[in-house]
BAPARO-126168 format. One record per residue: x, y, z of N, C-alpha, C in turn. Coordinates in steps of 0.1 Angstrom, whole numbers, plus 5000, padded with zeros to 4 digits. Layout:
# BAPARO-126168
XYZXYZXYZ;...
***
This chain:
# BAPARO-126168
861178489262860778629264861478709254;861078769248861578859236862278969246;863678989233864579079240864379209236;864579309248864179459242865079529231;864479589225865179639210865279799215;865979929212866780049214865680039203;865580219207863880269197864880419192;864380429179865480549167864080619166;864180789164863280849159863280859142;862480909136862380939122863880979116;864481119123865781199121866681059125;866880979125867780899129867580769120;866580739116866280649103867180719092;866780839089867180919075868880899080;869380929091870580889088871380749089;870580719092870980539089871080479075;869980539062869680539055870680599042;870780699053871280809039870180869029;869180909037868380969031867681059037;866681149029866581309037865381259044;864981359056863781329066862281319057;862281399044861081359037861181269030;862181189027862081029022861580959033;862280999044860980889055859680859056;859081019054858381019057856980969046;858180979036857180919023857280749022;858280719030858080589035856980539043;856880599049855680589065854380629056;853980679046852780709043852580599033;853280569022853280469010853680339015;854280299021854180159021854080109038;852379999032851779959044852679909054;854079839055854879729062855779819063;855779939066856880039071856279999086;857579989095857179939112856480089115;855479969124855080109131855480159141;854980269148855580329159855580279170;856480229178856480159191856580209203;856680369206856780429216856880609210;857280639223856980799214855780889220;855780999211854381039210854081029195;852581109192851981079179853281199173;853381309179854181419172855681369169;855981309182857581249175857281089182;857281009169857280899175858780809177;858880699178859980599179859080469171;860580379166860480329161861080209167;861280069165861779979166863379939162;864679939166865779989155865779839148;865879719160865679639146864579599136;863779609140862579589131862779729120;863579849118863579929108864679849097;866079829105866879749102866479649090;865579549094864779459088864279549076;863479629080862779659068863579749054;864679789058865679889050866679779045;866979679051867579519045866679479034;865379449035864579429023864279479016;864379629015864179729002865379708995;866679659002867879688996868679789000;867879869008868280019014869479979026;871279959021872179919031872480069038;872880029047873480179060874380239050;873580379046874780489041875680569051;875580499065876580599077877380549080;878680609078879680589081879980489099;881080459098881080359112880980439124;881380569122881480669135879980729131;879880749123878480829123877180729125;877280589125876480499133876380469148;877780499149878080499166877180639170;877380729166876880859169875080819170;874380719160873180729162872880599173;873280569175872980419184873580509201;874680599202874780639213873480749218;872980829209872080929209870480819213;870780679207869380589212869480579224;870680519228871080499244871180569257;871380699250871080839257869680879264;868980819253867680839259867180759267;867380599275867380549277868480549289;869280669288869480699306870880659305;871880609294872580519294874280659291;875280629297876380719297877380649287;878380669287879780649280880980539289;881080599300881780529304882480409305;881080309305881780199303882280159284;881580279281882480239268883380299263;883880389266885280419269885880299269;885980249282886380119289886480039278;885579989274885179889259886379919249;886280019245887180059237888780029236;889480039246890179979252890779849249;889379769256889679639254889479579242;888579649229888579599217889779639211;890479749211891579779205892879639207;892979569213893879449217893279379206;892179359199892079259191892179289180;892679149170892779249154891479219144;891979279131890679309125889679189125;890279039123889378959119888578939133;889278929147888478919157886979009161;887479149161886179299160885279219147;885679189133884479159127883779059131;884378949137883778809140882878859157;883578929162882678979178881479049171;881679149162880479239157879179129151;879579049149878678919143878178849152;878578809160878278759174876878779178;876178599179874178649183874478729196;873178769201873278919210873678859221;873578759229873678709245875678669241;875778629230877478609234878478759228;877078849224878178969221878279069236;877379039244877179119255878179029266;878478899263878878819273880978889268;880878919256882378899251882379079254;881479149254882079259255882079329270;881479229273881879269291883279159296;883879089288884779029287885779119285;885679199273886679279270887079409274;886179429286885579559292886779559309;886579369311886879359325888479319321;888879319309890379279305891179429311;890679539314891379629313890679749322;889879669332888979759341890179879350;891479779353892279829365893179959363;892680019346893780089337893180219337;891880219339890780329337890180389346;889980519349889680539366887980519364;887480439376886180499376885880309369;886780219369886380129357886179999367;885680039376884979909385883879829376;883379709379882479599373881479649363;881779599349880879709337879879589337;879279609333877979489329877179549321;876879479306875979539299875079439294;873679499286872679449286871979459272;871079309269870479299255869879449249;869679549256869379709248870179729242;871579689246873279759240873179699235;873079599226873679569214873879639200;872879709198873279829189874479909187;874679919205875679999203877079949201;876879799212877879689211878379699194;877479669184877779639174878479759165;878279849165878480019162880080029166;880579989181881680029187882879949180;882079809182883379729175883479729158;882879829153882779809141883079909135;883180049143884180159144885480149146;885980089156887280029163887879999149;887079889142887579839135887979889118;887479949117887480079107887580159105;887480269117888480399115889480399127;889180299139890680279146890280379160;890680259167890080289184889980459189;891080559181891380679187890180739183;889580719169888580799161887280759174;887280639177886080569183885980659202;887080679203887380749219886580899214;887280899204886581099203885181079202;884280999194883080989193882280999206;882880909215882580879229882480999240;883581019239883981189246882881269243;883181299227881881439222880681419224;880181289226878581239233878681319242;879281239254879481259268879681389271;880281509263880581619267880181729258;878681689252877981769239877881899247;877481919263877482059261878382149270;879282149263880782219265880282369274;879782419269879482549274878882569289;878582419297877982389307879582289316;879982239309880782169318882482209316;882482359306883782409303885082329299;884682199295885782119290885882129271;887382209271887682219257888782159255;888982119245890382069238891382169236;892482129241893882189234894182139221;893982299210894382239197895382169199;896082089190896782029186898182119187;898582179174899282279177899882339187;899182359194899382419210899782379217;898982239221899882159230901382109224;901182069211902682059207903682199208;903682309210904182409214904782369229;903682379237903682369253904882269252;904582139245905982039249906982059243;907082109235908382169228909182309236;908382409247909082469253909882429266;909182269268910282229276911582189277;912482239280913882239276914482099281;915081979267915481829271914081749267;914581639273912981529274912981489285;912381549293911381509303911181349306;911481289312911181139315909781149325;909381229330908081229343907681349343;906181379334905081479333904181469341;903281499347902481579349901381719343;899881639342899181729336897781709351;897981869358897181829370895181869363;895281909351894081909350893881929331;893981759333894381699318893881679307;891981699309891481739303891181579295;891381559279891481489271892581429272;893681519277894881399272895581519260;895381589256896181639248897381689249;897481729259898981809267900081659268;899481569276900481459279900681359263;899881399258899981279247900581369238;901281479236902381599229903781549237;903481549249904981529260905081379254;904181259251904681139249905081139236;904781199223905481219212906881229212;907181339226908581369230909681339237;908981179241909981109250909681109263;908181159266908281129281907580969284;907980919295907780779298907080759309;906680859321905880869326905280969329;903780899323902681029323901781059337;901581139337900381119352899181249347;898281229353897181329351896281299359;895381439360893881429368892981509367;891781529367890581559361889281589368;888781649376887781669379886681569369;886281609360885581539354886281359350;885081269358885281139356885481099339;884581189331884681099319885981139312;886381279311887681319309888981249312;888781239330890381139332890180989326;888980919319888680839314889480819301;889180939294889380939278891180999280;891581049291892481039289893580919292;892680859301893780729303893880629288;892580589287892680559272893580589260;893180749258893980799243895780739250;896080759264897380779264897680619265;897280559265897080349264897680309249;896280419242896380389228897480439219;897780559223899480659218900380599220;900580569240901980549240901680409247;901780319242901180199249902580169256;903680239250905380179259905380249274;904480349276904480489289903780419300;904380429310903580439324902580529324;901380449323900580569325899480559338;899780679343898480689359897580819352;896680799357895580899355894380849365;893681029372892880979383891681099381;890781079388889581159386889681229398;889081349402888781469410888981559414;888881649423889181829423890781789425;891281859415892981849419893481949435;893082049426893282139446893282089457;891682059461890981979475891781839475;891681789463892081659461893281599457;894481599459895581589449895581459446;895581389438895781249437897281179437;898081299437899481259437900181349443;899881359456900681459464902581419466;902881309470904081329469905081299455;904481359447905081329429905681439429;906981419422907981569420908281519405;907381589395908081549379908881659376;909481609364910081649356909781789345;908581789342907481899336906381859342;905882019344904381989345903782089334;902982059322902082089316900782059319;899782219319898682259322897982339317;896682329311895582429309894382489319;894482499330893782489341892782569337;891582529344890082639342890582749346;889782829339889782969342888783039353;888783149359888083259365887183149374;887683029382886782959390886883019405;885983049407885883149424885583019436;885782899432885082839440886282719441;887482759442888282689441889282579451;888382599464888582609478889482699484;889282839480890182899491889882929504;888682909511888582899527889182809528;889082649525889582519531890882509528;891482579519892982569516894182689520;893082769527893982879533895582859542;895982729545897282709552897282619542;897282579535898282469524899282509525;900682449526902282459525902082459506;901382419496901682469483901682669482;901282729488901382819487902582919490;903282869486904982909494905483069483;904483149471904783239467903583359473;902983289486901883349486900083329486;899283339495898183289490897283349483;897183289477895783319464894483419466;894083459458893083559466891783429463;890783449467889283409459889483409443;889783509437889583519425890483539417;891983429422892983439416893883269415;892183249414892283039409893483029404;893883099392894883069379896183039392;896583159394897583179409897483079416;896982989423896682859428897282759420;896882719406897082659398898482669397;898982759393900482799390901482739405;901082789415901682769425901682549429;900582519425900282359425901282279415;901982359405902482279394903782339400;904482439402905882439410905582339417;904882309428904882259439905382079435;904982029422904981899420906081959411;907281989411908481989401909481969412;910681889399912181879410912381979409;913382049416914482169415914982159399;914782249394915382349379914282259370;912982189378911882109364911282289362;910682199348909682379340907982329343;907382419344905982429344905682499334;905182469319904082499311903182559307;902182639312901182619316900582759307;898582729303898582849296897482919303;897383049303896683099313896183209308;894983299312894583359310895283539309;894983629297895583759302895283839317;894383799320894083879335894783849348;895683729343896583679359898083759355;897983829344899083889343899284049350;898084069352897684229357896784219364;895984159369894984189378895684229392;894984319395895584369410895584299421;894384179423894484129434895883979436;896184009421896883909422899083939424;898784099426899784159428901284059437;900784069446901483989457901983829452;901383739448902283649441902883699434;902583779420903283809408904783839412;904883919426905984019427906883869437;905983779440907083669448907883579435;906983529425907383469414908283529404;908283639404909283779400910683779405;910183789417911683789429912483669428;911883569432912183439435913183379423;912583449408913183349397912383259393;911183229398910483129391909983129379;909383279377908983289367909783319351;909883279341910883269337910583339322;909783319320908983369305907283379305;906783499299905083499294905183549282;904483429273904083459258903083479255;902483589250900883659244900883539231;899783479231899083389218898283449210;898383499200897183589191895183479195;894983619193893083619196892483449187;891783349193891583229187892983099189;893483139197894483009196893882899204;892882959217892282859223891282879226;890182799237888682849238888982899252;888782999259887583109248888383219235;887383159226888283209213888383349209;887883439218887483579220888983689225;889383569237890483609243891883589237;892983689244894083639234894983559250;895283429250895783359261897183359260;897783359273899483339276899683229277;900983169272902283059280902683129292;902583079302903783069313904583019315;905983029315906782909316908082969331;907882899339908382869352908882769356;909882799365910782689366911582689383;911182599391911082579404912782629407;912882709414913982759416915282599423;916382639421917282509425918482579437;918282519450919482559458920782599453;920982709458922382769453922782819440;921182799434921282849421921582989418;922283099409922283199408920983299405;921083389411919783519407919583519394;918483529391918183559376917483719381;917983739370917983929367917383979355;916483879353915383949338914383819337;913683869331912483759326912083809312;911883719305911483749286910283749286;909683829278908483839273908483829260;907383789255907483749234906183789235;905583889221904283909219904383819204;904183659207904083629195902983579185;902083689185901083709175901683839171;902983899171903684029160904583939150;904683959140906083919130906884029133;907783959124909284049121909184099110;909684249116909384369107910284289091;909684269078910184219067909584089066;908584029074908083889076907383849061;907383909051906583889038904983919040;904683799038903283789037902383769047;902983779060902283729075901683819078;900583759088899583879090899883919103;899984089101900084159115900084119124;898984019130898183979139898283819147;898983789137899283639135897883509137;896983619131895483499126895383559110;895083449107894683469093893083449092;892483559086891083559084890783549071;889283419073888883369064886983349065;886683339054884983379047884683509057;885383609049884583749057884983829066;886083729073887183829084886783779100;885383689096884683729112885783669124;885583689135886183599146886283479144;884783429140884883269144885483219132;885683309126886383229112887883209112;888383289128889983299124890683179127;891983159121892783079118894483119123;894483009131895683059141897083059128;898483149128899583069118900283019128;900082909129900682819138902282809141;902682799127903582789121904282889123;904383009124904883149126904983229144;903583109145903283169159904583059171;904982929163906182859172907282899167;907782909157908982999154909183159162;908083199166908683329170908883279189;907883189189907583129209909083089210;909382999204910782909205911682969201;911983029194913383129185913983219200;912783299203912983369214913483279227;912383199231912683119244914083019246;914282969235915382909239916982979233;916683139230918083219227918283239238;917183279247916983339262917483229271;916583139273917383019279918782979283;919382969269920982949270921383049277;921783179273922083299277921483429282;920683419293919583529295920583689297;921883649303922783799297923083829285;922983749278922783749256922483819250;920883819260919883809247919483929247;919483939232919084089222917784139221;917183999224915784049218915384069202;914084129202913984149187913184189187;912784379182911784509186910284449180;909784469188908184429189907684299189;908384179193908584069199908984019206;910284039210910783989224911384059228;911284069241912784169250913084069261;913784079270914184039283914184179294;913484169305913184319309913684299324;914384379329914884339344913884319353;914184209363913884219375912784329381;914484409383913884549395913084659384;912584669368912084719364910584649364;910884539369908884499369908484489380;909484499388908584549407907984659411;907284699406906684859408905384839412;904684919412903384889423902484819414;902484799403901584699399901784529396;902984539391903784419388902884339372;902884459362902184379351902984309344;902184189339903184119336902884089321;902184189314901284179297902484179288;902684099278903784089272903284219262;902284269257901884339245902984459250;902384519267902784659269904584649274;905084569273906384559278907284529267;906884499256907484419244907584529233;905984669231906084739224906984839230;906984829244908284969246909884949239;909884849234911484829227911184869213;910084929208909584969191910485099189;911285139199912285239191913485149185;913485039188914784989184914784939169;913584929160913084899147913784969138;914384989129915385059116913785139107;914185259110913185369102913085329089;914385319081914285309070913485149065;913985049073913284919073912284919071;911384979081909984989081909585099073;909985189069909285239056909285169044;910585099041910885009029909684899030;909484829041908484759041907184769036;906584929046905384959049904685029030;905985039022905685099010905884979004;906384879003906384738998904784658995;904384679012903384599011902284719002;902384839005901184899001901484858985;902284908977901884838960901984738962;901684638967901184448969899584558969;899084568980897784628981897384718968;897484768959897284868949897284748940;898184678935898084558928896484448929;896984398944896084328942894584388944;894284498944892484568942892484588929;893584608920893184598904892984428903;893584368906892984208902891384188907;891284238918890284198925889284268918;889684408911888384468901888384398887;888984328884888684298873888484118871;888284108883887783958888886083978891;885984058895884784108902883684148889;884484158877883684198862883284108859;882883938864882283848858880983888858;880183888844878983898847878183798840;878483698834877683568827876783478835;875683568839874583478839873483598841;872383548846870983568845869883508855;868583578854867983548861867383418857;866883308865866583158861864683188858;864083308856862783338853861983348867;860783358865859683418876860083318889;860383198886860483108896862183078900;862682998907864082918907863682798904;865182728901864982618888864782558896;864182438897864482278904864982148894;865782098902866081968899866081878908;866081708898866181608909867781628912;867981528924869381528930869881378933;870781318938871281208943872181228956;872081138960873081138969874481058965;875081158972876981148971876880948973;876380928981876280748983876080628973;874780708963874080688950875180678941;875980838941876780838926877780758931;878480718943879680648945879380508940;878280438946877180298942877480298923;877280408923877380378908878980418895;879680458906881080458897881180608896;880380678895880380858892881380908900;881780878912882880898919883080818929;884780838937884980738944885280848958;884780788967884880898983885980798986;887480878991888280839000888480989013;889380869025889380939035890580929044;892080959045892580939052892580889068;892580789073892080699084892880769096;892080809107892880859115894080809128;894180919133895380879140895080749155;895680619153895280519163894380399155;894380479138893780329134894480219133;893680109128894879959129895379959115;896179939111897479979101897079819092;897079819078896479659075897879639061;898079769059898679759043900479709049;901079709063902679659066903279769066;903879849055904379949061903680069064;904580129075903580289075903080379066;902680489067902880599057903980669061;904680709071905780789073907180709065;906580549065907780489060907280539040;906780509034906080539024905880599014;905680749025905580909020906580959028;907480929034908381039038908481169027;908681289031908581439026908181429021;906581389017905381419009904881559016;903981699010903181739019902281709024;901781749032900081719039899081799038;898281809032896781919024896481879043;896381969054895181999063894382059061;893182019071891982069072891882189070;892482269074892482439077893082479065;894082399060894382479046893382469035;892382409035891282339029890382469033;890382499045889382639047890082779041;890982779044891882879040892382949027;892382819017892282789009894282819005;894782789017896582749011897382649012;898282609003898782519000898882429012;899682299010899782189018900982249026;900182219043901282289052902082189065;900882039061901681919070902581889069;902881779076903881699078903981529078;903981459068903781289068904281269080;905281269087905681229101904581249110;903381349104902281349119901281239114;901381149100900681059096900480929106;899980859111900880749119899680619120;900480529112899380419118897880359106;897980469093896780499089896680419072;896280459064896080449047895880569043;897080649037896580799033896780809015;895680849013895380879001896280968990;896580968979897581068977896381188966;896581278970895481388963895981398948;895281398939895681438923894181568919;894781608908894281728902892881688899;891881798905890181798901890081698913;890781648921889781568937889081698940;887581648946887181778953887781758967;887581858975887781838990887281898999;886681849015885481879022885881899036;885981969044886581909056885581819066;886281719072884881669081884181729090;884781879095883581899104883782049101;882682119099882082219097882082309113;882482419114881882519124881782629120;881982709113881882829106881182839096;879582909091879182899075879982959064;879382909053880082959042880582819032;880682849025881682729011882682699021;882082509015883282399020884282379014;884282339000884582278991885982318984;886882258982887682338973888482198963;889082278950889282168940890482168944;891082048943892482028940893282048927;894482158925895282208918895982128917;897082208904898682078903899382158919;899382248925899982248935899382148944;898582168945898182008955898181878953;898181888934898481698932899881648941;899481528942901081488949901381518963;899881628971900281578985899481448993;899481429000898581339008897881419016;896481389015895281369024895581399037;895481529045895381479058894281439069;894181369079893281369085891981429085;890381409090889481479089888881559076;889381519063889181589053888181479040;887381479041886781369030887181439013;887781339009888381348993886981258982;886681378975885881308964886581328954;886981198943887281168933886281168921;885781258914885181228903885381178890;884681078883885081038872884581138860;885781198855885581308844884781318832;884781178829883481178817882281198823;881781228837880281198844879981298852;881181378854880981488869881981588864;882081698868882581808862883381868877;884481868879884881888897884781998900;884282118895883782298899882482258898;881682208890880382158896880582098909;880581948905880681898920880682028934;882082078934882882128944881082268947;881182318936880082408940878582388947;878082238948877082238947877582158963;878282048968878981958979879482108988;879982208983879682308998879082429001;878082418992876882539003876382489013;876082609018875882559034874582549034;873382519027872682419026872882279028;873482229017873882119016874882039033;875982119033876582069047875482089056;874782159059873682159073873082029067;872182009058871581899056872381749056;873781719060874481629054875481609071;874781729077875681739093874881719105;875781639115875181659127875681699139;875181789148876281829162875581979158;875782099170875582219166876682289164;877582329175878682419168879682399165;880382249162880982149155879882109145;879782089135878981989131880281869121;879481779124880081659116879281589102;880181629091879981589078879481479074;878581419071878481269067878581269051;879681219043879481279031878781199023;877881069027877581049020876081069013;875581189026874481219024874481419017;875581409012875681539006874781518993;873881608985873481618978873981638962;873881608946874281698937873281658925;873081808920871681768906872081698896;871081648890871581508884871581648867;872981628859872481728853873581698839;872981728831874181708815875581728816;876981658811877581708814878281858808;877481858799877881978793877482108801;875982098811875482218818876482238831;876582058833877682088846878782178841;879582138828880782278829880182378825;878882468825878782608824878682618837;877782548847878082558863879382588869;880182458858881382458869882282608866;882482668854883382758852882582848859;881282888863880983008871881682968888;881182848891882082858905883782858901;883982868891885482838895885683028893;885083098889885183258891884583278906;883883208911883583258921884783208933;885083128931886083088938887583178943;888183268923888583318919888483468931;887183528929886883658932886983598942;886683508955886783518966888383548973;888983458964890283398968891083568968;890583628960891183748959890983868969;889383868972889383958980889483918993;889883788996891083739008892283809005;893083788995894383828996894184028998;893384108989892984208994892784239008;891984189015891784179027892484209037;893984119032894784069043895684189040;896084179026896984339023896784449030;895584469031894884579037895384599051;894984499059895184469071896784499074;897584499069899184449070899584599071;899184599060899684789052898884879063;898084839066897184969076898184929087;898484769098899084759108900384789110;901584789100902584849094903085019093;902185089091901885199088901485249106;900585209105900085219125901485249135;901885119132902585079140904185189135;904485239127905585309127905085479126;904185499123903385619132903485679147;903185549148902785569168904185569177;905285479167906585419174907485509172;907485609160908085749157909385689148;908985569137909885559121909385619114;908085629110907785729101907185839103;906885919094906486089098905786129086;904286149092903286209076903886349076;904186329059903886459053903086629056;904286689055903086879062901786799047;900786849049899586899039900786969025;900887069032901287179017902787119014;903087029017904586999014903986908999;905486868991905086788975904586648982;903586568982903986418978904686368972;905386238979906486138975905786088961;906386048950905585978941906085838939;905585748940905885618933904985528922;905385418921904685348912903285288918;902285338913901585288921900485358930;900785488925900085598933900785678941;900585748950901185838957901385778974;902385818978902585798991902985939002;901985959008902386089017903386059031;903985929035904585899046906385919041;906985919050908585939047909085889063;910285839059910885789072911885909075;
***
C-alpha cells in the first residue's frame, strides 16, 4: 500500500527551490511532467512534496532553503494536516544527544526506520518535558522527520527549538506570549544581589528569564506556564543551556494552580501577563499568599507580585517587570501602602518606551525582597528613571531609545548598554548603604517611607525622580545644553551639503529592467560567498570555542547593523558556534526583518576585525565581479527582503533568495557610489536627528527645572560660535 506523502502549495515549492512564485508557475505551464495537482482547489492547488522533490532532483534544481527555513516549510505542510509541535519539541531534545555523523545517518534513514528511530529518540527523554507522555509519529512526518534532524544538525538544536515555538505561537497577538529581549532578562539577573542557587520563574514563558539566572550560577531552575507549548520550549532551551542544572518545569494557571507550592527559592524572576481580569479572584479570595493584602479584580500584576514573595526565603529578591499602571492605579492603593510599610518593596525602575512588548508602553523593574525576622526597618525605597542620562552623558539620547529609519516607534532601539549602567550603578550603591545613598538628579533618588504614604501611594519613578532636578549644577547644564547645540549647527551644515548630491536622471518614459539572479546562483558560481555565524546551542565541530579563539574581539550585532553603529558585543556571548571574522566591503543583512526600510549595510575598516554576531547573514563579494554598494543597495530594499521573507511582523530572511541585476562591472560602481551617498545622507540626518532631540530635551529640561533662564526679548543676545544663543544660566 503506498505511503501517504505531505502535499506543499505552489508558494512553498518557490521556496524550496529558491525561486520566485512566477518561475513556478512557468514551470506548471512549460513542462508536460511538472506533477500534477493532487489535492487542493483549481485556485490554490497542492502538490505531492515528494513527487515535486523528484522532479526538482532531475532538473538539477537542489533545495536553495536553508535547514531552518525547510523546517519552516515542512512544518507549515503539517499544519495543515492538523499536526502541532509538541512532540517535536520533544524530538529535539532527544536528537541533540546525538553527534553529527549520527543526525546525518538518521536523516537518511528509509521512512519506516526513520519514524521507528525518531520515536525512539522522542521516548529517550519523554520524563524531562511536561505534557511528553507516548509520542508516536507517522509515514506523513517524514518530511518533517527529515527537516528536524537536519536542522539540529546544522544550525544546532537551540536554533531548531525557536523554529518550533514561532510555528506554534505565530499568533502572538491572540495568545499574548512574547519574549523577553535578551538584554533584559540579563538585567533582571544581574539585579539579583550574589548567585542565587534556586530560581524560580512562576510564568516563564520561553525560558528567557531562567536561562539569564543559569548563565549566573543558578543550579536550580523551576518554572511554569499556562501555555503547554511554552513550559515545553522552556524545559528544553534550559536541558540545552544548562545541561549541569536541575531543571523542573510544569504547565498551567500558576495562580489556581501552583505547581510548586511548597518551594521557597532563592530569586524569583518574572514577567507576568498583564491587565488579566480573570485571574481567579472570586476563587482565590482567602488564599494565605495574600498576606500584603487582597488584590482587586483588576490588579492581577498585585497578585503576581504577592505569589513571588510568597515562594522566597527570608531576605530572597523578587525581579519582576511590570507594567506602569500597578504603580499608580488607585484600586491598587492598599497593597502598595502594605509593601511600602512592610519593607518589601525595595526599588522601581522606569525602562524607556520599546524595551518590551507592548512596545508602546514604557515598563518597570520591581525589585522586592521578602522581609527577614528581626530585620531592621527600612526607611526609603530608590527609584531610578533609567531611560534619563547623566547630565554630561555625551552623545546619549535623552530618552534612552535610539531612533532609527525615520524616528518611528517601531523602529526604536533600546541603549541597552546605558540603560544597565544606570539600573545597576544606582541599585546596588543603594543596596549596600540605603543611609548613603546620594542619588543622582534626574535618575535616582532614595525617597522616604513616610513621604510615599499619602493618599495615593504613587509609586512612578518619572514623577518622584524629577522632583530632585533642583539638585543639577546650572552652570553644568548650560555648559552642556550649549555644547550639544553647536554639535547640532554643525551637523545640519554636513547634512546640507550631503543632501547636494544631485548625479543622476530620469531612466526615460519607462523604468529600466533588467535580468537578475539569485544570491544562490551568484554563490553556485564563486561571485560571492554567504557566511553566517551558527547560533547559540549549535554543535561546536572545529575543538576549540570561539570565546577561547576570539577572546576581546568585538561583536558587529544585529541592531548595530540597523542602527548603523559600531560593534557593541561581546565574544563571551559567542558560545558553542563557528564565527566568521567580518573584513572590509562584506555586505551585511540582518536575519529577520520587522521594520521597512534599507537592510543592508557595508562593512568598514571600523568593522574589519570584528566577528559576526548571531542572526546576521554576511555576504562576501568577490571584487573583480560585484561591487559591495552595489550589492548592499540592491540586497536591502524592501522589495527585495519582502520577496526573500517569510512570517508577518518578524519576517525571516532567506538570503539565498535575495535578488541582484546581472550588470557590468563598471555600471555596478556608478550604482554603487550613488548608494554609498545615499547611505551618507541618511546616516547624517540620523545624527541630525538625534542632535535635535538632545538639544531640544536638555534645554526643556533646564527651563522647566529653573537652571536656565531665557533672555528678556529687548535684552543683547549671548553670542557664540555658531550662531546665537538666547538662554543663560
Amino acid at each position: 500500500m503506498p505511503q501517504p506523502s505531505a502535499q506543499v502549495t505552489a508558494a512553498e515549492i518557490s521556496r524550496i527551490a529558491g525561486v520566485t512564485r512566477a518561475t513556478v508557475s512557468n514551470w506548471r505551464r512549460r513542462h508536460e511532467d511538472f506533477p500534477a495537482p493532487s489535492g487542493g482547489t483549481e485556485s490554490s492547488p497542492l502538490y505531492d512534496l515528494q513527487a515535486v522533490r523528484a522532479w526538482l532532483a532531475s532538473r538539477g534544481h537542489a533545495s536553495a532553503a536553508s535547514p531552518s527555513e525547510e523546517l519552516r516549510t515542512t512544518l507549515r505542510v503539517r499544519s495543515r494536516e492538523g499536526g502541532g509541535t509538541s512532540d517535536l519539541l520533544l524530538l529535539v531534545l532527544g536528537a541533540a544527544r546525538r553527534s553529527s555523523e549520527e543526525l546525518t545517518a538518521t536523516a537518511q534513514l528509509p521512512d519506516p526506520e526513520l519514524v521507528a528511530r525518531a520515536e525512539q529518540d522522542a521516548a529517550a527523554v519523554a520524563d524531562a518535558v511536561p505534557g511528553g507522555e507516548s509520542i508516536h509519529f507517522e509515514a506523513i512526518d517524514v518530511a518533517v522527520l527529515r527537516a528536524l534532524y537536519a536542522c539540529v544538525r546544522d544550525e544546532g538544536p537551540q536554533a531548531t527549538v525557536g523554529v518550533l515555538a514561532t510555528r506554534e505561537l505565530e499568533d502572538s497577538a491572540v495568545t499574548g506570549a512574547y519574549r523577553t529581549p535578551e538584554p533584559l532578562a540579563e538585567l533582571l539577573a544581574r539585579l539579583v544581589p550574589g548567585t542565587p542557587a534556586r530560581v524560580l520563574d512562576p510564568a516563564c514563558g520561553s525560558g528567557g528569564l531562567l536561562t539569564a539566572a543559569a548563565r549566573r550560577g543558578a543550579r536550580e531552575l523551576y518554572g511554569q506556564d499556562v501555555l503547554t507549548v511554552q513550559a515545553q520550549r522552556t524545559a528544553v532551551n534550559l536541558m540545552l543551556t544548562a545541561p549541569e542544572a536541575t531543571v523542573s518545569v510544569r504547565d498551567g494557571d500558576t495562580l489556581r494552580a501552583d505547581a510548586f507550592p511548597g518551594l521557597l527559592a532563592d530569586a524569583v524572576l518574572c514577567s507576568p501577563p498583564f491587565g488579566d481580569r480573570d485571574w481567579g479572584h472570586d476563587e482565590l479570595a482567602y488564599d494565605p499568599r495574600w498576606a500584603y493584602g487582597v488584590p482587586t479584580r483588576a490588579d492581577s500584576e498585585l497578585a503576581w507580585v504577592q505569589h513571588a514573595l510568597a515562594h522566597l526565603t527570608p531576605g530572597g529578591h523578587a525581579i519582576m517587570i511590570l507594567p506602569p499602571a500597578t504603580a499608580g492605579r488607585t484600586s491598587g492603593r492598599r497593597v502598595r501602602t502594605e509593601l511600602v510599610r512592610s519593607g518589601a518593596l525595595r526599588a522601581v525602575i522606569a525602562l524607556p518606551v520599546g524595551a518590551s512588548m507592548p512596545l508602546h508602553v514604557g515598563l518597570q523593574i520591581w525589585i522586592l525582597q521578602r522581609p527577614e525576622p528581626g530585620s531592621p526597618e527600612r526607611m526609603s525605597i530608590l527609584f531610578v528613571d533609567a531611560a534619563q542620562p547623566t547630565v554630561g552623558a555625551g552623545r546619549e539620547s535623552t530618552s534612552g531609545v535610539t531612533r532609527s529609519r525615520g524616528g518611528g516607534r517601531s523602529s526604536a532601539a533600546v541603549d541597552w548598554a546605558g540603560v544597565t549602567e544606570r539600573a545597576l550603578g544606582a541599585w546596588r550603591a543603594f543596596a549596600e548603604n540605603p543611609d548613603a545613598f546620594e542619588g543622582e538628579p534626574g535618575v535616582a533618588r532614595a525617597v522616604g517611607v513616610v513621604d510615599l504614604l499619602d493618599d495615593l501611594v504613587d509609586l512612578t519613578p518619572a514623577r518622584l525622580v524629577r522632583a530632585s532636578r533642583a539638585g543639577v549644577d546650572p552652570a553644568e547644564l548650560a555648559e552642556e545644553a550649549e555644547a550639544r547645540r553647536l554639535e547640532l549647527v554643525k551637523a545640519a551644515r554636513v547634512l546640507g551639503k550631503t543632501a547636494g548630491y544631485e548625479e543622476w536622471s530620469a531612466a526615460g518614459p519607462l523604468a529600466r529592467d533588467w535580468r537578475t539572479a539569485t544570491v544562490s546562483d551568484l554563490a553556485r558560481g564563486g561571485a560571492m560567498t554567504l557566511l553566517r555565524t551558527m547560533p547559540e546551542g549549535a554543535r561546536g565541530r572545529t575543538g576549540a570555542s570561539d570565546t577561547e579563539t576570539h577572546a576581546g574581539r568585538p561583536v558587529l550585532t544585529a541592531p548595530d547593523v540597523v542602527l548603523g553603529s559600531g560593534p557593541t558585543g561581546d565574544a563571551a556571548d559567542l558560545r558553542d558556534g563557528t564565527t566568521p571574522v567580518i573584513a572590509a566591503g562584506d555586505v551585511l543583512v540582518p536575519a529577520a526583518a520587522s521594520t521597512p526600510g534599507p537592510m543592508a549595510r557595508v562593512a568598514g575598516q571600523e568593522e574589519a576585525g570584528a566577528l559576526l554576531g548571531p542572526h546576521i547573514h554576511l555576504f562576501r563579494p568577490d571584487p573583480a565581479r560585484l561591487d559591495s554598494w552595489f550589492l548592499a543597495g540592491f540586497l536591502g530594499t524592501e522589495e527585495n527582503i519582502a520577496g526573500a521573507s517569510t512570517g508577518s511582523s518578524v519576517r525571516s530572511v532567506a538570503p539565498g533568495r535575495l535578488r541582484v541585476p546581472l550588470l557590468p562591472l563598471e555600471e555596478q560602481r556608478r550604482y554603487g557610489e550613488a548608494f554609498r551617498r545615499i547611505h551618507e545622507l541618511r546616516a547624517e540626518a540620523r545624527r541630525a536627528t538625534r542632535l535635535a532631540e538632545e538639544t531640544a530635551g536638555l534645554l526643556l529640561s533646564g527651563l522647566t527645572g529653573g537652571q536656565l533662564l531665557p533672555l528678556r526679548g529687548d535684552g543683547p543676545p549671548t553670542r557664540s560660535r555658531g550662531g546665537n544663543s538666547p538662554l543663560q544660566a
